[in-house]
Gaussian input, Z-matrix of N, CA and C with variables (Angstrom, degrees):
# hf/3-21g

backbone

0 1
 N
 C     1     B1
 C     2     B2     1     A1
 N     3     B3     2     A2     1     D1
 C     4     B4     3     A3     2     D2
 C     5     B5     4     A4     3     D3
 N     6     B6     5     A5     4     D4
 C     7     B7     6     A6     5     D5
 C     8     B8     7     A7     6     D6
 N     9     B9     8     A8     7     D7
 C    10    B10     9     A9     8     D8
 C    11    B11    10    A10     9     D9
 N    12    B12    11    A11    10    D10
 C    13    B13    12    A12    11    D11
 C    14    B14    13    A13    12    D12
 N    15    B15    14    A14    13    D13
 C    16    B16    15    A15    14    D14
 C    17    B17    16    A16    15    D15
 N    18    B18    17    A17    16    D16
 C    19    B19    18    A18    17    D17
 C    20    B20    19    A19    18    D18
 N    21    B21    20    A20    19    D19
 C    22    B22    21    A21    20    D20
 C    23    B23    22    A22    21    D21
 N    24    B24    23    A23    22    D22
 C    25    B25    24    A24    23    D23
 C    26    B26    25    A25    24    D24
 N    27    B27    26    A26    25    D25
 C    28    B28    27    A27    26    D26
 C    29    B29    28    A28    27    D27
 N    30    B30    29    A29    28    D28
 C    31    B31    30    A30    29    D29
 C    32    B32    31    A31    30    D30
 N    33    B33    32    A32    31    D31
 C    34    B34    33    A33    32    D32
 C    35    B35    34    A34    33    D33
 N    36    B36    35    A35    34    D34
 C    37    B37    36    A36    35    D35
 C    38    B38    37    A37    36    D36
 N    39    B39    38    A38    37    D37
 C    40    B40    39    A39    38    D38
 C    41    B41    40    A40    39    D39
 N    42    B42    41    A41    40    D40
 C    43    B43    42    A42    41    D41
 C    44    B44    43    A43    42    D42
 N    45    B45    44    A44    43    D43
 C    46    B46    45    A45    44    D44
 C    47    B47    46    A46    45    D45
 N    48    B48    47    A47    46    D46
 C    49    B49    48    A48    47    D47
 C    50    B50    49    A49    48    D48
 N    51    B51    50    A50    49    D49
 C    52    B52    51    A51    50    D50
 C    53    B53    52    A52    51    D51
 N    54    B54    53    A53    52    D52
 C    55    B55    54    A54    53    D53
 C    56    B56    55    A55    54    D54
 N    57    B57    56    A56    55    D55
 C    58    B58    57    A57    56    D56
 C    59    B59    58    A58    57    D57
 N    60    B60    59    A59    58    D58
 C    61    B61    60    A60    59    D59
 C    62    B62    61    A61    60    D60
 N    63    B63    62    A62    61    D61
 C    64    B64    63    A63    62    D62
 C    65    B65    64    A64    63    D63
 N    66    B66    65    A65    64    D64
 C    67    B67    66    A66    65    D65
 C    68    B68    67    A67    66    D66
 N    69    B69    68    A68    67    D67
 C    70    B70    69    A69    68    D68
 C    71    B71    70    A70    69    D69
 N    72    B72    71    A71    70    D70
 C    73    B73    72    A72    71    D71
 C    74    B74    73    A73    72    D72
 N    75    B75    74    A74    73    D73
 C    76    B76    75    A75    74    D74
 C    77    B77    76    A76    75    D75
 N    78    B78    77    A77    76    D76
 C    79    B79    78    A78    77    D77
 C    80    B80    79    A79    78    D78
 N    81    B81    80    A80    79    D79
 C    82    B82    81    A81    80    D80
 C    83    B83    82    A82    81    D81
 N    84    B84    83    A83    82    D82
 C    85    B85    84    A84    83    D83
 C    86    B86    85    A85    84    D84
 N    87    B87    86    A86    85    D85
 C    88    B88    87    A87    86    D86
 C    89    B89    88    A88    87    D87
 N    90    B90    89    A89    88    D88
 C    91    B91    90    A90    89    D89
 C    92    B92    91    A91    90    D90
 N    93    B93    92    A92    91    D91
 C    94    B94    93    A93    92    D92
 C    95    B95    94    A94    93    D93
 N    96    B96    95    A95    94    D94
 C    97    B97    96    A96    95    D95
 C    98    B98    97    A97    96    D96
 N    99    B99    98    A98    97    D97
 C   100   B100    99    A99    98    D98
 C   101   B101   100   A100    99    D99
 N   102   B102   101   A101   100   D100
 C   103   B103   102   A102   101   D101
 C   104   B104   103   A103   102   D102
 N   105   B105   104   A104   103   D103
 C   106   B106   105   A105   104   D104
 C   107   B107   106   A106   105   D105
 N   108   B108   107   A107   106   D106
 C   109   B109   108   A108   107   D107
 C   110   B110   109   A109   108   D108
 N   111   B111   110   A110   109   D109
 C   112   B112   111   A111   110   D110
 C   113   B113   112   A112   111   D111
 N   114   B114   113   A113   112   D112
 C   115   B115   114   A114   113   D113
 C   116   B116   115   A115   114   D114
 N   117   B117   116   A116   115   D115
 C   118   B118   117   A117   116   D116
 C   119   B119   118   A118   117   D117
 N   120   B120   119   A119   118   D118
 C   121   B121   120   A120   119   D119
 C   122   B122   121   A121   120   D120
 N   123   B123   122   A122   121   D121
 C   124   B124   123   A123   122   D122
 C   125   B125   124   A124   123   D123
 N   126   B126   125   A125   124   D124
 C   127   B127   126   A126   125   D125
 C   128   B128   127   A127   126   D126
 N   129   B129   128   A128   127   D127
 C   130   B130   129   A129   128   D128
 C   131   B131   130   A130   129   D129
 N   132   B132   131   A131   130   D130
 C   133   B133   132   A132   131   D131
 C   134   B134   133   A133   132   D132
 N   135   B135   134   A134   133   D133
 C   136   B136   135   A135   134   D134
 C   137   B137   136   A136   135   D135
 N   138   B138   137   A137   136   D136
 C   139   B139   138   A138   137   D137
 C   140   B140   139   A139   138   D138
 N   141   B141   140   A140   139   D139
 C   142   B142   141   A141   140   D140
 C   143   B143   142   A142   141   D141
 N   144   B144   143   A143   142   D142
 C   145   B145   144   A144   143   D143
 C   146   B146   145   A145   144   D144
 N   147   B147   146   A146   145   D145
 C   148   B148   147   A147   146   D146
 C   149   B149   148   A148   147   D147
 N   150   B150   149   A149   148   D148
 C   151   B151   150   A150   149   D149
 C   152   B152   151   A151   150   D150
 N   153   B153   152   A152   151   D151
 C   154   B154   153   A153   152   D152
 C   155   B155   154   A154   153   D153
 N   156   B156   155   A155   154   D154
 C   157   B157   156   A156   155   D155
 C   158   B158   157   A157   156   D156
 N   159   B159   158   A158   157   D157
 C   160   B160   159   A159   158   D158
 C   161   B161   160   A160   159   D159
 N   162   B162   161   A161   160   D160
 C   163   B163   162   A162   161   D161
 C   164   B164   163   A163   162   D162
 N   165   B165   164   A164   163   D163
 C   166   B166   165   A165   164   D164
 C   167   B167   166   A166   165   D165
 N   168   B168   167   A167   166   D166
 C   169   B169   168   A168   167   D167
 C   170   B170   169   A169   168   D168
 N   171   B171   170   A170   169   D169
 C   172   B172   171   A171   170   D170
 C   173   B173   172   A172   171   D171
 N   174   B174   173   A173   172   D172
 C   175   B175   174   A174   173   D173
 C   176   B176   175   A175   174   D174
 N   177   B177   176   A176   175   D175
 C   178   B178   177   A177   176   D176
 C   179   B179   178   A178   177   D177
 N   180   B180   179   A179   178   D178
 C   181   B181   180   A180   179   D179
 C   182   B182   181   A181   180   D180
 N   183   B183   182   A182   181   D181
 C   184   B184   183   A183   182   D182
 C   185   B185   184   A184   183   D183
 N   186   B186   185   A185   184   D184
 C   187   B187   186   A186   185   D185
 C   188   B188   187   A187   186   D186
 N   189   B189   188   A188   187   D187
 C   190   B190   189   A189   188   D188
 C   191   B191   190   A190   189   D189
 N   192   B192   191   A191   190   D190
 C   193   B193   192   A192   191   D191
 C   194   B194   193   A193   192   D192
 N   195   B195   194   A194   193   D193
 C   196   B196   195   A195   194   D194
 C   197   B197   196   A196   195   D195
 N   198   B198   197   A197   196   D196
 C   199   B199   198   A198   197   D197
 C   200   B200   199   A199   198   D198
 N   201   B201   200   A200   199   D199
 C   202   B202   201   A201   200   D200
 C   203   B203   202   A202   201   D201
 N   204   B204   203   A203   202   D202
 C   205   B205   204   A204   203   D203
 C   206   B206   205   A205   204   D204
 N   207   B207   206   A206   205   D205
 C   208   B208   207   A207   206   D206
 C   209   B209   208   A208   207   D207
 N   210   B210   209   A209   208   D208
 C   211   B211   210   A210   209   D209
 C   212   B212   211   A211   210   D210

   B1=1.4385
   B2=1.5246
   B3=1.4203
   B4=1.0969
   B5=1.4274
   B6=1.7585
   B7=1.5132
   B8=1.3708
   B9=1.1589
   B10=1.6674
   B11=1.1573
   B12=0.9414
   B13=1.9658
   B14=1.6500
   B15=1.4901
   B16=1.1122
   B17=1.9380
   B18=1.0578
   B19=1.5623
   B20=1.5002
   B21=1.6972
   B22=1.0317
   B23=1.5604
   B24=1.3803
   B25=1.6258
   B26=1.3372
   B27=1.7517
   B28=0.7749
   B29=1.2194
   B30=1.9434
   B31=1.0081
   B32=1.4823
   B33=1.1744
   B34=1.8891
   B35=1.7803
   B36=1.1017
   B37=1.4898
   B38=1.4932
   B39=1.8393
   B40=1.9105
   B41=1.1438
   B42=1.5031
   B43=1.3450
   B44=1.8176
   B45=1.2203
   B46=1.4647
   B47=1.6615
   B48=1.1649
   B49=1.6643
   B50=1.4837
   B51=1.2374
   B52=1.8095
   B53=1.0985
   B54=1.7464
   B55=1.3769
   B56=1.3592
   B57=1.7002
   B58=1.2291
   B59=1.3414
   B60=2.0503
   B61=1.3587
   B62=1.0728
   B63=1.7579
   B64=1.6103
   B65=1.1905
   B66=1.2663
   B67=1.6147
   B68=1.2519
   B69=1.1784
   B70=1.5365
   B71=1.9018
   B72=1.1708
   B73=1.0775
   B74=2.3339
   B75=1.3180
   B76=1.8222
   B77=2.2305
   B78=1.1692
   B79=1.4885
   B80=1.4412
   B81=1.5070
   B82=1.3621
   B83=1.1144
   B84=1.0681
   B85=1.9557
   B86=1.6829
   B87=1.3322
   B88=1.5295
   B89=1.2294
   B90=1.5443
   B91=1.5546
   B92=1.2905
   B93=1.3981
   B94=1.3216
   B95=1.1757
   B96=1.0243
   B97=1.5432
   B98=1.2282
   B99=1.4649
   B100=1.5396
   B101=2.1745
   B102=1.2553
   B103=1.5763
   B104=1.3963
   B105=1.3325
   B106=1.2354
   B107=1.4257
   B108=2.1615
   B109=1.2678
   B110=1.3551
   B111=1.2710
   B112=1.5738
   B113=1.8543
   B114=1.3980
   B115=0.9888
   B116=1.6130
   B117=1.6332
   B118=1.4418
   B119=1.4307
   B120=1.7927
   B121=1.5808
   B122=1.2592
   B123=1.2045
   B124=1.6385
   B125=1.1896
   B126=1.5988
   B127=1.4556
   B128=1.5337
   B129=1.2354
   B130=1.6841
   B131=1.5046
   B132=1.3665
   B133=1.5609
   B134=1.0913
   B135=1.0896
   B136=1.9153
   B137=0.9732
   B138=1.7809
   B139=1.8348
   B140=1.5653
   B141=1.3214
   B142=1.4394
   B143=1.6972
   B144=0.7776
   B145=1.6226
   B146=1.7266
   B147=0.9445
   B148=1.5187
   B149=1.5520
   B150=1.2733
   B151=1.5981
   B152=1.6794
   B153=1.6007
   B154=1.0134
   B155=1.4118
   B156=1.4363
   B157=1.6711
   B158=1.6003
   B159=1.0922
   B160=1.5140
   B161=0.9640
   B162=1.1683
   B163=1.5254
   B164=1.3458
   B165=1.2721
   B166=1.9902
   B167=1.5434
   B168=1.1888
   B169=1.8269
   B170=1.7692
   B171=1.3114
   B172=1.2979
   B173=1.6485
   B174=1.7039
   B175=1.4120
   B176=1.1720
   B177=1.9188
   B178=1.4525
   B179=1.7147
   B180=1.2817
   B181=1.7434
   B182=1.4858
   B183=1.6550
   B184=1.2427
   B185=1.7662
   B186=1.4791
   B187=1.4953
   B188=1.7094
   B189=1.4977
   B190=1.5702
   B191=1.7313
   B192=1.1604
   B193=1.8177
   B194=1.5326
   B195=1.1444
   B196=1.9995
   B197=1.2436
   B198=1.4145
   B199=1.0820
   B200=1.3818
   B201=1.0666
   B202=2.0634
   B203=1.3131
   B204=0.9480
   B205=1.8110
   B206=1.5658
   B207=1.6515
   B208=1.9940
   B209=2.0235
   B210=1.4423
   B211=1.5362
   B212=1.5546
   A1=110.52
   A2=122.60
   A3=123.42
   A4=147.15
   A5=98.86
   A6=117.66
   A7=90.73
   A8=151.37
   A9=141.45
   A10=103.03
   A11=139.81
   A12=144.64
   A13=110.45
   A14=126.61
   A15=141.92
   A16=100.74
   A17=116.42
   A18=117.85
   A19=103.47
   A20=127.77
   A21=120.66
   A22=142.88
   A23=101.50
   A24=97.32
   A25=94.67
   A26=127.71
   A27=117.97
   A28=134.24
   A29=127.73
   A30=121.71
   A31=146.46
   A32=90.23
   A33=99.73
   A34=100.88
   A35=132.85
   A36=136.76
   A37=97.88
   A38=112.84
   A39=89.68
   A40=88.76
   A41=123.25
   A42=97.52
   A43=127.64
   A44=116.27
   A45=114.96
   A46=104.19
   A47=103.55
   A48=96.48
   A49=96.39
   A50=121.96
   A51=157.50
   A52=124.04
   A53=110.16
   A54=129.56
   A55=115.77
   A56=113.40
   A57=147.45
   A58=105.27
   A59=112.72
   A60=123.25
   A61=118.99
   A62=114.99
   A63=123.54
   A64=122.38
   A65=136.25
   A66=106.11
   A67=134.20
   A68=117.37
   A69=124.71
   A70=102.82
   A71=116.74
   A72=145.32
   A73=78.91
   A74=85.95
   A75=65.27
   A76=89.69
   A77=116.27
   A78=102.79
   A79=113.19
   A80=122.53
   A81=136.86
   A82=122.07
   A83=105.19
   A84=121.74
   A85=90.58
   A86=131.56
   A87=118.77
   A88=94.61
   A89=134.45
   A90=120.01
   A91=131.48
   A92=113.66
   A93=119.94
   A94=142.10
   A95=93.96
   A96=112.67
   A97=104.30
   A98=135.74
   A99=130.13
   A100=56.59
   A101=112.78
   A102=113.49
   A103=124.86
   A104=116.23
   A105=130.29
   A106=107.13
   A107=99.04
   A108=112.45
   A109=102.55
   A110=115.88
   A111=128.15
   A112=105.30
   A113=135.38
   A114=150.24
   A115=110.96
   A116=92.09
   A117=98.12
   A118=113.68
   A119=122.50
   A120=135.60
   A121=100.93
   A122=133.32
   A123=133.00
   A124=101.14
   A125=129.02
   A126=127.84
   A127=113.30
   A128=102.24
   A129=100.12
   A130=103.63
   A131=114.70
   A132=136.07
   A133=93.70
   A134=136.81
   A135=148.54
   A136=105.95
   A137=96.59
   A138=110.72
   A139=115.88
   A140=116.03
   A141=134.80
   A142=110.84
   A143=108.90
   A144=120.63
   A145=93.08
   A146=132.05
   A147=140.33
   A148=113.50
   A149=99.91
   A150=111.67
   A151=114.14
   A152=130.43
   A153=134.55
   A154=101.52
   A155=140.79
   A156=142.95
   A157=90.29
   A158=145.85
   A159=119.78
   A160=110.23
   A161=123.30
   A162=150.16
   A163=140.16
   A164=134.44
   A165=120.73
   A166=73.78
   A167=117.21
   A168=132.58
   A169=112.66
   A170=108.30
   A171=96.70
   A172=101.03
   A173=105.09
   A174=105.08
   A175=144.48
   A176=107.45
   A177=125.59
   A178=103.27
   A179=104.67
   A180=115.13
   A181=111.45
   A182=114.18
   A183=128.91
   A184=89.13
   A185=102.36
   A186=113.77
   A187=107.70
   A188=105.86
   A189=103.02
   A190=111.05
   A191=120.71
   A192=108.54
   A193=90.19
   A194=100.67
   A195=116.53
   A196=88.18
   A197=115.39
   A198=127.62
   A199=131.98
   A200=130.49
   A201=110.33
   A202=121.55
   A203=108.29
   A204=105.25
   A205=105.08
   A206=78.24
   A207=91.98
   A208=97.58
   A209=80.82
   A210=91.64
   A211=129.52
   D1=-44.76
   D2=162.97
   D3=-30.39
   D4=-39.25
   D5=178.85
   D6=-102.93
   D7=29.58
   D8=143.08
   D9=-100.83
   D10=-26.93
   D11=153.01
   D12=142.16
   D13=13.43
   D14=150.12
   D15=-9.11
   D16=133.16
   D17=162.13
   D18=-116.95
   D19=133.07
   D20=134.60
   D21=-120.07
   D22=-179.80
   D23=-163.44
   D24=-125.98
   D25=142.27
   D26=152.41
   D27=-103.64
   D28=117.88
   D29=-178.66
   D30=-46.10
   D31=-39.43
   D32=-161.44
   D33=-140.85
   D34=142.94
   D35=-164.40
   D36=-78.05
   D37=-3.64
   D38=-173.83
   D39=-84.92
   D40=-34.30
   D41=-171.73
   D42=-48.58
   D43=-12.27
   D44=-161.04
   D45=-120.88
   D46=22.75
   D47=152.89
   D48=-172.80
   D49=-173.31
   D50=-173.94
   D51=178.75
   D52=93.77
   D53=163.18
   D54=-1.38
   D55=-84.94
   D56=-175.94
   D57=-12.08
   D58=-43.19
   D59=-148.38
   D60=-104.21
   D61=2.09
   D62=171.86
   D63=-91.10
   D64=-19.03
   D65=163.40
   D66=-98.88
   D67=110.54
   D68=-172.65
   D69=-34.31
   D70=-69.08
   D71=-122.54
   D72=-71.09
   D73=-30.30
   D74=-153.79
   D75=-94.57
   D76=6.85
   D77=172.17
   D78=-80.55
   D79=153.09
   D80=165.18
   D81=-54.30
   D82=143.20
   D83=-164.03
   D84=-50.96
   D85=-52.47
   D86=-153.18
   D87=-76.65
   D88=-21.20
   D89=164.38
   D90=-52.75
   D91=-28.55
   D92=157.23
   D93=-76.02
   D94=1.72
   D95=-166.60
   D96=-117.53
   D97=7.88
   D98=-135.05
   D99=-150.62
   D100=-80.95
   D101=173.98
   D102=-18.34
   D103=-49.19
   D104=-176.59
   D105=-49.31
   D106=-69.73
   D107=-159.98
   D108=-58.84
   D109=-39.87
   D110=-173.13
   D111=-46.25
   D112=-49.84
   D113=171.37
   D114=-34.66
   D115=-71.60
   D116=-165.47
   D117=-57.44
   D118=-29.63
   D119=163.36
   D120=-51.17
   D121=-24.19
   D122=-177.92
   D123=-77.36
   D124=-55.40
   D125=179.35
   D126=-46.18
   D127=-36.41
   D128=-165.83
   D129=-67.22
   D130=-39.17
   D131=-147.29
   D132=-79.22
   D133=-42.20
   D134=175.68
   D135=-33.94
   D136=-67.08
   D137=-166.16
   D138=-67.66
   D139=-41.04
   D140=157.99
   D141=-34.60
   D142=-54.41
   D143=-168.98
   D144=-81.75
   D145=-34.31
   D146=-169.99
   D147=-76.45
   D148=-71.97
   D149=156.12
   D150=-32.99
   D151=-60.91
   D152=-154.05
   D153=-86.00
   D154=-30.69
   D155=-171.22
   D156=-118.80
   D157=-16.67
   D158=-157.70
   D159=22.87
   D160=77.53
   D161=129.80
   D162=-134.15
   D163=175.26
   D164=-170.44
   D165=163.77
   D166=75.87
   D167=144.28
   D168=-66.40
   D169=-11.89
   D170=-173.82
   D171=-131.67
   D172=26.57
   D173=174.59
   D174=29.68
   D175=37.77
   D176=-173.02
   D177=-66.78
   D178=-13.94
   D179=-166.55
   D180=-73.27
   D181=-23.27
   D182=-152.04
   D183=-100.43
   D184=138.11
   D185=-170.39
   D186=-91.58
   D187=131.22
   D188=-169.53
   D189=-57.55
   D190=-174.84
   D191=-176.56
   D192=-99.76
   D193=162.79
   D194=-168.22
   D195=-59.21
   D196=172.95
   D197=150.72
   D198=-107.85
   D199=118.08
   D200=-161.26
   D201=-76.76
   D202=167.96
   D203=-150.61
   D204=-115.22
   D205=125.06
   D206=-169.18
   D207=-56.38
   D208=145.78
   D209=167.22
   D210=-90.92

């Protein structure tokens, strides 16, 4: 909706976070795993949405920079 020129607003601050959902460390393995798959459906959805508006105003398309690898 966004890339057809949709505006939104956000009302109320619950909407924009949940406690519950920040520490990795203490959720169950199938949450991560449920996260994961969930991700890679995000990759697809990008390109999908990209392909179909030629547009990416919010440059989800653009790949973050590596990260270098602890020694």
């Amino acid at each position: 909706m966004f890339l057809i020129g949709y505006q939104f607003r956000v009302l109320s601050p619950i909407f924009t976070i949940h406690w519950g959902l920040q520490a990795r460390r203490t959720r169950p393995l199938w949450r991560e795993k449920q996260n994961e798959k969930n991700r890679k459906h995000f990759e697809t959805f990008k390109r999908e949405l990209f392909a179909r508006y030629r547009r990416d105003p919010l440059h989800l398309l653009r790949r973050p920079p590596a990260q270098p690898k602890k020694a």
